[in-house]
C-alpha positions as CSV (number, residue, x, y, z in Angstrom):
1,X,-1.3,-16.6,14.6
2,X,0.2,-15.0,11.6
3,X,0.1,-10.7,11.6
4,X,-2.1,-8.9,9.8
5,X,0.1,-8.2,6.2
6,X,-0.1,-4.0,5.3
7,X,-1.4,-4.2,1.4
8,X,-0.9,-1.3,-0.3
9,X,-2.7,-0.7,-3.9
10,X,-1.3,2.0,-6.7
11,X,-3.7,3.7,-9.7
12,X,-3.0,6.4,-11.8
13,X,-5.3,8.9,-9.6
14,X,-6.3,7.2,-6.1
15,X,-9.9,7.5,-6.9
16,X,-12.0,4.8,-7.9
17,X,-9.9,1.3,-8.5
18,X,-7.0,1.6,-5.3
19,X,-9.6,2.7,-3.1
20,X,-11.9,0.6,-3.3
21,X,-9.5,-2.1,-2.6
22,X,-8.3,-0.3,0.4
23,X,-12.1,0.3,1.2
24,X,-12.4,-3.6,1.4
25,X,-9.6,-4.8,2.6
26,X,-10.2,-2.6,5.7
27,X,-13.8,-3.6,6.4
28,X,-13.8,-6.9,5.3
29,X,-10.5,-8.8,6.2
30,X,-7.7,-8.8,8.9
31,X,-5.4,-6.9,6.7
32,X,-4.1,-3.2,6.8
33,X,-4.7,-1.5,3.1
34,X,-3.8,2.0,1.9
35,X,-4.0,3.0,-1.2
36,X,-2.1,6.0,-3.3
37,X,-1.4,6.9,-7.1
38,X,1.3,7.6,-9.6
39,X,0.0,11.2,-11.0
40,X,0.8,15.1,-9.7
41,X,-3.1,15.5,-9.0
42,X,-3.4,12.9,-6.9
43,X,-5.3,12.6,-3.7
44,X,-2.5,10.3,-2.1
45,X,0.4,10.7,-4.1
46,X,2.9,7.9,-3.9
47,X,5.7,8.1,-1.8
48,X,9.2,6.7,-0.3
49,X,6.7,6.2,3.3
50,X,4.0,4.0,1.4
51,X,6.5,1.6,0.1
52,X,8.6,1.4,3.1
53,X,5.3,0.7,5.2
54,X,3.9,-1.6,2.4
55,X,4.7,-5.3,2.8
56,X,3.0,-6.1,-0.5
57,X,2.2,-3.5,-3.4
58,X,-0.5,-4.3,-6.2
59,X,-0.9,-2.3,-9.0
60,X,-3.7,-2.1,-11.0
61,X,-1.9,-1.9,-14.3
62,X,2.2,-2.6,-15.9
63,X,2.6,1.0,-16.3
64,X,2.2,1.4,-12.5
65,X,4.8,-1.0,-11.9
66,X,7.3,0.1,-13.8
67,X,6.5,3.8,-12.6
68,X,7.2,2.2,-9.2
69,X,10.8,0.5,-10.8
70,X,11.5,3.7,-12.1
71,X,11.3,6.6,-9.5
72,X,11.5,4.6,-6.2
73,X,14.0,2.5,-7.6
74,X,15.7,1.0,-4.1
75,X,12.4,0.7,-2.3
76,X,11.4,-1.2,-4.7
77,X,14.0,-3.8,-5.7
78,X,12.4,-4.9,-2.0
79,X,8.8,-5.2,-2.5
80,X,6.6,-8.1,-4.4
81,X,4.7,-6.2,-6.7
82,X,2.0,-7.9,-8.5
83,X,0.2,-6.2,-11.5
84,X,-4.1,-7.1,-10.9
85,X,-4.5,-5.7,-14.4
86,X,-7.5,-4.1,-13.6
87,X,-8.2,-1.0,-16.2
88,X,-9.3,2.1,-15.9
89,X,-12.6,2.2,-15.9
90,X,-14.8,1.6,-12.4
91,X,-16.3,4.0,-10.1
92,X,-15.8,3.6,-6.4
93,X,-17.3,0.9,-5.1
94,X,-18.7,-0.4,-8.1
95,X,-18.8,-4.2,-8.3
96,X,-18.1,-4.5,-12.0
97,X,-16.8,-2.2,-14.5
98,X,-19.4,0.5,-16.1
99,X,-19.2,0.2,-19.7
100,X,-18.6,3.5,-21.9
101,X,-21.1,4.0,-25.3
């Protein structure tokens, strides 16, 4: 039997998009899933612990990615990262994106 992967998922504040999928991953599958962001006000900022612990990193968006390339340069030139493009704009939990007037 194959261990359990540890999935960890980066957005700009932690919020609604990364932890959700953290949410999920940990109720629903086998996997381990935290979840952290790239911004000073964060609620789990990214750090050099998260990626070491990570064995796969999705990001939600390119920018997040290359913040990750950028500032946690050697940790990173280990890691698959893989961009979900998912934007900016879902609450927690919320099975599709809420649309803005």
């Amino acid at each position: 039997m194959n261990k359990p992967l540890k999935l960890l998922f980066v957005c700009s504040y932690n919020k609604s998009r990364s932890s959700t999928a953290e949410e999920i991953i940990n109720s629903e599958w086998i996997h381990h899933a935290r979840s952290a962001d790239t911004e000073k006000v964060a609620k789990v900022k990214l750090d050099n612990n998260l990626l070491e612990w990570a064995d796969i990193v999705f990001v939600m968006e390119e920018d997040h990615a290359e913040y990750i390339r950028t500032i946690f340069k050697n940790q990173s030139e280990r890691k698959r990262i893989i961009v979900l493009d998912i934007t900016d704009n879902y609450y927690f939990m919320e099975p599709r994106p809420h649309r803005s007037n």
